[in-house]
N, C-alpha and C positions, 0 to 999 in steps of 0.2 A: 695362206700365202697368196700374193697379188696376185691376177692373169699375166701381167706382164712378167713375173719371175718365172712362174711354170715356164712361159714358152720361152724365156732364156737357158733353165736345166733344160728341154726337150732339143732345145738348137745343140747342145752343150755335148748332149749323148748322140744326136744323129751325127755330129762330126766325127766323132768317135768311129761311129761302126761303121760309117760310108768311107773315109781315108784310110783305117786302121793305123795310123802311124800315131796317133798316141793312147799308149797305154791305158785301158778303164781304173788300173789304181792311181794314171794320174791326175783323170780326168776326176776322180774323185777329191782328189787335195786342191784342186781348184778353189781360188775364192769367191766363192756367186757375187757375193755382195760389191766386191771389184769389179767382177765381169761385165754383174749388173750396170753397171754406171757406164763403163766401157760402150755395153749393150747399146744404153740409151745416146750419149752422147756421140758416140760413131756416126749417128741416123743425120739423116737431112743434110744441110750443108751451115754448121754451125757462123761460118764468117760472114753470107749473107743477115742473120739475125743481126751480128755485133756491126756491121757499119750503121744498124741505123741509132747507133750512139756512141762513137767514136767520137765528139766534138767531148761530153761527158767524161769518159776516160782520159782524153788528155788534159781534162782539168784536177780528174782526182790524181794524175801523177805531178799533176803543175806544182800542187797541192803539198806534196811533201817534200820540195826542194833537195832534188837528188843532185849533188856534185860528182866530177870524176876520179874521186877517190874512195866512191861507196860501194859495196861489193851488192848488190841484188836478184833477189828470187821471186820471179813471177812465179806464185805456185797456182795449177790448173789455170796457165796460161790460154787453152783455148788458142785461137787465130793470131794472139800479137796485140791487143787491143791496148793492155799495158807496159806489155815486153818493148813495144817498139819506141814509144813515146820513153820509154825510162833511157833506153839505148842511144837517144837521139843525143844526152845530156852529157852523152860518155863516161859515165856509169860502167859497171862492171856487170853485165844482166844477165842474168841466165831463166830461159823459159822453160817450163815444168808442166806435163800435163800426161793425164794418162791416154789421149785418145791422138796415132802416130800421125793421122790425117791433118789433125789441128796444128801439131807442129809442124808437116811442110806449108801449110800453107804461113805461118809465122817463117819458116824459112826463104818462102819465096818473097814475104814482104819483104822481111829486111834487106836482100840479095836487091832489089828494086833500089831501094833508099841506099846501099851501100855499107848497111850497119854491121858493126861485132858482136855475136850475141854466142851465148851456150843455149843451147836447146836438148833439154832429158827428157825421157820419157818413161814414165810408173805412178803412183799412187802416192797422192798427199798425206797418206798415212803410213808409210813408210819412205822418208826421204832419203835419197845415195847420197847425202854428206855428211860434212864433219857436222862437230858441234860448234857451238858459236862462231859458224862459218860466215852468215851474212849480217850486215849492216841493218838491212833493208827486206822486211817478208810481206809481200801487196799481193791480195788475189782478190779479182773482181767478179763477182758472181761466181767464184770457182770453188773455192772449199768448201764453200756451206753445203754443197751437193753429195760430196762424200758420205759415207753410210754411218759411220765410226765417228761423232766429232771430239771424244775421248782421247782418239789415238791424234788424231790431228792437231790439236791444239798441244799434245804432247808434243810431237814432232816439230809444229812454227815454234814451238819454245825452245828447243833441245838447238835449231841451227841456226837460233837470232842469238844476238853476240847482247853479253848485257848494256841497258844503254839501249839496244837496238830496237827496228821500230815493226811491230806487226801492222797493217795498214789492211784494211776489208771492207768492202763493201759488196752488203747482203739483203737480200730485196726482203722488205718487210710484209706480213700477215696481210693487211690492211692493206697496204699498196696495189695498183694496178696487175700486175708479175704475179703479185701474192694468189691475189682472187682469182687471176688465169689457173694458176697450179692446183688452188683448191677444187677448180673444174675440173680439172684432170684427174684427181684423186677422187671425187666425185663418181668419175664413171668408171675409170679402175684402180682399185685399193692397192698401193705398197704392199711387203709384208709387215703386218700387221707388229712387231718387235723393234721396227726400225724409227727412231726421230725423225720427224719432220726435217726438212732442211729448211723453214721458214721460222725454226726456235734460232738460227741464227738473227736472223732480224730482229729479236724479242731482245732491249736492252737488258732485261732483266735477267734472263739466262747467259748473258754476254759476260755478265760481272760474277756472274757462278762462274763459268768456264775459265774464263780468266780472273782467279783469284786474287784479291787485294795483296798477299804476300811475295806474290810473282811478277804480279805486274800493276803498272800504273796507266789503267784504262781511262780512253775519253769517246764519249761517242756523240752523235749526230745524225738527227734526222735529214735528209737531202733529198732531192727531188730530179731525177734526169728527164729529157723527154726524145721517145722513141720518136724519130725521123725517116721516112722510108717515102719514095716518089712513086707511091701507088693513092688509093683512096683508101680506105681501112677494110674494103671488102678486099682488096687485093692484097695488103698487110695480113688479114685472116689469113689468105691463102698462104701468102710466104709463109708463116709460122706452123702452117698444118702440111709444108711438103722439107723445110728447112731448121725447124725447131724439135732437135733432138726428141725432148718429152714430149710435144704434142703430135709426132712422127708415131712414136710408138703407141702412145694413148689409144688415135686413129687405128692403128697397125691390129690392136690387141678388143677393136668390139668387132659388132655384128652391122652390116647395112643399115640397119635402120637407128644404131645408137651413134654410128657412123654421122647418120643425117642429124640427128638432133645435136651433136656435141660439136658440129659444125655449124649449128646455127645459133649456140647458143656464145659460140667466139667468135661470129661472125658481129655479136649482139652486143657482146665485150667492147668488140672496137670501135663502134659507131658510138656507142653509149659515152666512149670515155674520148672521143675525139675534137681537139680544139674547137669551137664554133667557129664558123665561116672559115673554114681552111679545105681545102677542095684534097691537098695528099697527107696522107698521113702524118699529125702529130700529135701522140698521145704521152702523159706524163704517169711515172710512175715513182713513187717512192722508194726510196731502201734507206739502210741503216748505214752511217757510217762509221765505224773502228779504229782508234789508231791506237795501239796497247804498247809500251814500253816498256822493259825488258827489265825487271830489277836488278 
């Protein structure tokens, strides 16, 4: 089992026995692998990461020409980065994410803009709707993260209406994102049973998952580029005090793995940074998805 899982069960039992107000056989039915993700994603301040590609997201919702007679589900919506742009088009949208913080701060965007949005909060693996509820199922770096992508892709099937369109975008192996994550895992191992969340990016498992008899898949390589008004040494930092995973990564070594795995994404970002650009703009690959609905 990873370091980072243990010390999620150890957090999991000390709340236990220091509040007592819930039960050890419930704290046993617990889902780790939810938690997990919870665990991580709760950390740092996920919306600082997403503006520095916000200009990107409003192009992959430009992209799918949302009218307002289309019902939409941002699942593991995250801060709004897609919720709000689809909102803008009045759209019928609703934001989806397991982590409650991500949703106010999608709540406070849209309250800013003036928009109509549904906002849920639980697990892309167990969705609260009907079946062939939505038109429209778009998640941007959000479901590939989940533990289960079995249950998931069960699920974007079960509330996309036929006809209807799954839309993803999932950072690739190879990409920029990718090689940061393998750093990660690098210095602390998942457990060891669970999928990668970067076999999302892998065309080739995309057309497994989503079966020729269910769906009629297209995908594409695409390229966004990270924008943030730091130098790439100060980008490292945002990402090592505001990037959930690498929040935790730091969280779960010792001082001196501390120092090295900050110098070695310190290493990342100058390596991969535009020439002659003095603030941050580094580009990164993902996969893009759009699967319709047989």
């Amino acid at each position: 089992m990873g370091t980072e899982f243990t010390t999620l069960e150890k957090a999991l039992s000390s709340d236990v026995g220091a509040r007592g107000t819930i039960l050890r056989e419930q704290a046993a039915s617990i889902d780790l692998l939810t938690e997990r993700s919870r665990y991580i994603w709760s950390a740092g301040n996920y919306d600082r990461i997403a503006n520095g590609f916000r200009l990107e997201a409003l192009e992959f919702v430009r992209r799918l020409g949302l009218t307002p007679d289309l019902n939409v589900l941002d699942a593991a919506c995250g801060s709004g980065n897609l919720t709000i742009p689809a909102a803008r088009t009045g759209a019928h949208v609703t934001g989806f994410d397991l982590v409650s913080s991500l949703l106010d701060d999608a709540a406070m965007w849209a309250a800013r803009e003036r928009l109509i949005m549904r906002l849920d909060e639980g697990t892309v693996e167990e969705l609260p709707y009907g079946d062939d509820e939505f038109d429209v199922v778009m998640s941007m770096f959000g479901v590939m993260f989940a533990a289960r992508p079995d249950r998931v892709v069960a699920e974007l099937g079960r509330v996309t209406r036929p006809g209807g369109r799954v839309a993803l975008a999932n950072w690739t192996p190879d990409g920029f994102v990718g090689r940061m994550l393998a750093m990660h895992v690098d210095y602390v191992p998942p457990p060891s049973d669970l999928p990668s969340p970067l076999l999302w990016g892998d065309e080739s498992v995309i057309y497994k998952r989503f079966d020729s008899a269910s769906w009629n898949v297209k995908t594409r390589v695409r390229t966004l580029t990270f924008r943030y008004p730091y130098t790439p040494g100060g980008t490292a930092k945002l990402f090592r005090t505001s990037y959930g995973p690498t929040v935790r990564t730091f969280e779960a070594l010792d001082n001196d793995r501390r120092g090295q795995l900050a110098a070695d994404l310190l290493d990342h970002w100058i390596d991969n940074q535009r020439p002659g650009k003095r603030i941050t703009e580094v580009d990164s690959e993902y996969l893009e998805v759009v699967a319709i609905r047989r």
